[in-house]
Every structure is written in C-alpha cells, then in structure tokens.
C-alpha positions in Angstrom: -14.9 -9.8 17.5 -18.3 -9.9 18.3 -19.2 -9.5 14.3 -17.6 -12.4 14.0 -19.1 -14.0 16.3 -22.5 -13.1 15.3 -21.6 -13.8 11.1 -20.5 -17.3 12.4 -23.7 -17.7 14.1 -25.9 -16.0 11.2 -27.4 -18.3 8.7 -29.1 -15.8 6.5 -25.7 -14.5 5.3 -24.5 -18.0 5.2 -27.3 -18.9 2.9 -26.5 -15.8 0.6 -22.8 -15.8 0.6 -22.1 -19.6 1.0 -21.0 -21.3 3.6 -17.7 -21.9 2.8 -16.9 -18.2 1.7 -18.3 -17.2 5.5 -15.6 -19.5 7.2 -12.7 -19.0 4.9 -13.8 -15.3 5.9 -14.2 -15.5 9.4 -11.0 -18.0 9.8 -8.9 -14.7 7.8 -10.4 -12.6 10.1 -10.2 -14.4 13.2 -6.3 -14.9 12.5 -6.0 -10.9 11.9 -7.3 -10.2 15.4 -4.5 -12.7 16.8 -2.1 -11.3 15.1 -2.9 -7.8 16.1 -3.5 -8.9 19.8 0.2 -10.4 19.6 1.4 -7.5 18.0 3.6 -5.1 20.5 3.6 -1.7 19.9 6.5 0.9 20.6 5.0 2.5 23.4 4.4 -1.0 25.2 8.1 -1.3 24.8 9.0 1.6 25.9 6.8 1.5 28.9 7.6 -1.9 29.9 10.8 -3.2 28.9 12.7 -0.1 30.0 11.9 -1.1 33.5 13.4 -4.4 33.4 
C-alpha cells in the first residue's frame, strides 16, 4: 500500500511510463488490495463463526 502510495505521488515514473498507464495501474492494484482485505480466509471462519 505504501508503493502505491508513493508511485501515485512519484512523477518521474509518471513521466516515463505515462500517466495514464500509472493510474490504470495503481486503480488495478488498489482494487486487488480491497479484494484481498475483504477476502475471508478458512481459519477466520473457523475461528470466529464457530463461536456464534
């Protein structure tokens, strides 16, 4: 996360890559790292739902 942050913010790699490549990019990215936050795993599950 705090790559991305910092390739958002960096405008040398902006000025080599493009712009546009660097958000279409970071947008992918940034929507990997929500799905994998949302993501429950099997021990989380287990852990947690068995109690309820």
């Amino acid at each position: 996360e705090e790559s991305l942050d910092a390739l958002e913010k960096d405008t040398v790699f902006a000025d080599m890559l493009g712009e546009e490549f660097v958000k279409a990019y970071t947008t992918m990215r940034w929507n990997e790292v929500t799905r994998f936050r949302s993501h429950i795993t099997d021990w989380e599950k287990q852990e947690y739902l068995e109690i309820y």
